[in-house]
C-alpha positions as CSV (number, residue, x, y, z in Angstrom):
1,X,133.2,179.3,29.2
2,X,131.0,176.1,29.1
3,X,127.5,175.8,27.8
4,X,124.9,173.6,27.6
5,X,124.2,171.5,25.0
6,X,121.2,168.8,24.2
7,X,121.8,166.1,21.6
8,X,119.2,163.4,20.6
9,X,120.5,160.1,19.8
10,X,119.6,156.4,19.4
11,X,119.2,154.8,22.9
12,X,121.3,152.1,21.5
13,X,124.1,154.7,20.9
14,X,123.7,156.8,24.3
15,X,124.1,153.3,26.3
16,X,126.9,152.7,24.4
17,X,128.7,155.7,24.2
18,X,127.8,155.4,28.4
19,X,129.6,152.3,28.8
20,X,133.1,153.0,26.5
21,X,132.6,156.6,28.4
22,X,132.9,154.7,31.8
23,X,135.6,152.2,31.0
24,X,137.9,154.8,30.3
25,X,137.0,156.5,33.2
26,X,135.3,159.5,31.2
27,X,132.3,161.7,30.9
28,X,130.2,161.3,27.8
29,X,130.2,165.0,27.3
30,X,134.0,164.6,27.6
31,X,134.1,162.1,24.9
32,X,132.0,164.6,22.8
33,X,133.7,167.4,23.1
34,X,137.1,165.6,22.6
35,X,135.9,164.2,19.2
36,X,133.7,167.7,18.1
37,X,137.5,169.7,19.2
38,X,139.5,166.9,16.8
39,X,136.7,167.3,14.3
40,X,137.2,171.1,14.0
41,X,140.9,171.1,14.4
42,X,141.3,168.8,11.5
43,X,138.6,171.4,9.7
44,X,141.5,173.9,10.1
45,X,144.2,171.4,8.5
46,X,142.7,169.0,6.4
47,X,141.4,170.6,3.0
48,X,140.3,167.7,1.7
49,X,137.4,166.2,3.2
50,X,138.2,162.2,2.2
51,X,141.6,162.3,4.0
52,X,139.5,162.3,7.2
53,X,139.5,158.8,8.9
54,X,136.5,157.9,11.1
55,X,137.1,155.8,14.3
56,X,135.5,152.2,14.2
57,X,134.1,153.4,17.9
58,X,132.0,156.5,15.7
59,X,131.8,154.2,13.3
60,X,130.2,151.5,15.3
61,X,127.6,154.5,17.0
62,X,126.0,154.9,13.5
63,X,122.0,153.9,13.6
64,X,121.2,153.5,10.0
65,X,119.6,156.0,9.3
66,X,120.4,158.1,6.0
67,X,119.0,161.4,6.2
68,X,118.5,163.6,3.0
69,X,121.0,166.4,3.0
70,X,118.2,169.4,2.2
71,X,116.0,167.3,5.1
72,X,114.3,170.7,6.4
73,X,113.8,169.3,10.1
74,X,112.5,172.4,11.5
75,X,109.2,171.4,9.5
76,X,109.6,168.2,10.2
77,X,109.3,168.0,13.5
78,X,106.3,171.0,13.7
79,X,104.7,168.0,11.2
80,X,105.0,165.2,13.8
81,X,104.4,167.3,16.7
82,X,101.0,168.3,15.2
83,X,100.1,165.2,13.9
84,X,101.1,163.4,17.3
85,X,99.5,166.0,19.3
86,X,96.0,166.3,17.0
C-alpha cells in the first residue's frame, strides 16, 4: 500500500537529489524510499549506531544546519507562522 508523503528540504538539495535521481534513470521518491528501506533494515541488524556508514551522496545533501535534538518544532513553526502572519 503506498502513501503520500511531504518532505521539506533545502532547494539546493531537492535540485540535487533531482538531477542524481535523473541520471540514474530514477524517481526521487524512489531514491527515498530506497535509502529510508536500507536505513530501517540496518535498524533491525546493526545494534550499534557508529557502525552505520553514510554515503558521500547523503553526505553531500546536508545543508548546515544543526538542529537541537529537544527542538520542539510544533511550536516553532505556530511561532513563525504567527509572527509572519501578524
Amino acid at each position: 500500500m503506498k502513501k503520500k508523503l511531504t518532505l521539506k528540504m533545502n532547494k539546493f538539495v531537492i535540485e540535487k537529489a533531482k538531477k542524481y535521481a535523473a541520471s540514474h534513470n530514477l524517481r526521487l521518491s524512489q531514491i527515498i524510499e530506497l535509502y529510508l528501506r536500507s536505513l530501517a533494515e540496518q535498524e533491525d541488524i546493526v545494534k550499534d549506531k557508529s557502525d552505520i556508514q553514510i554515503s558521500p551522496f547523503v553526505k553531500s545533501m546536508s545543508s548546515g544546519v544543526h538542529m537541537p535534538t529537544n527542538l520542539e518544532y510544533k511550536v516553532e513553526y505556530v511561532n513563525h507562522l504567527s509572527e509572519k502572519y501578524n
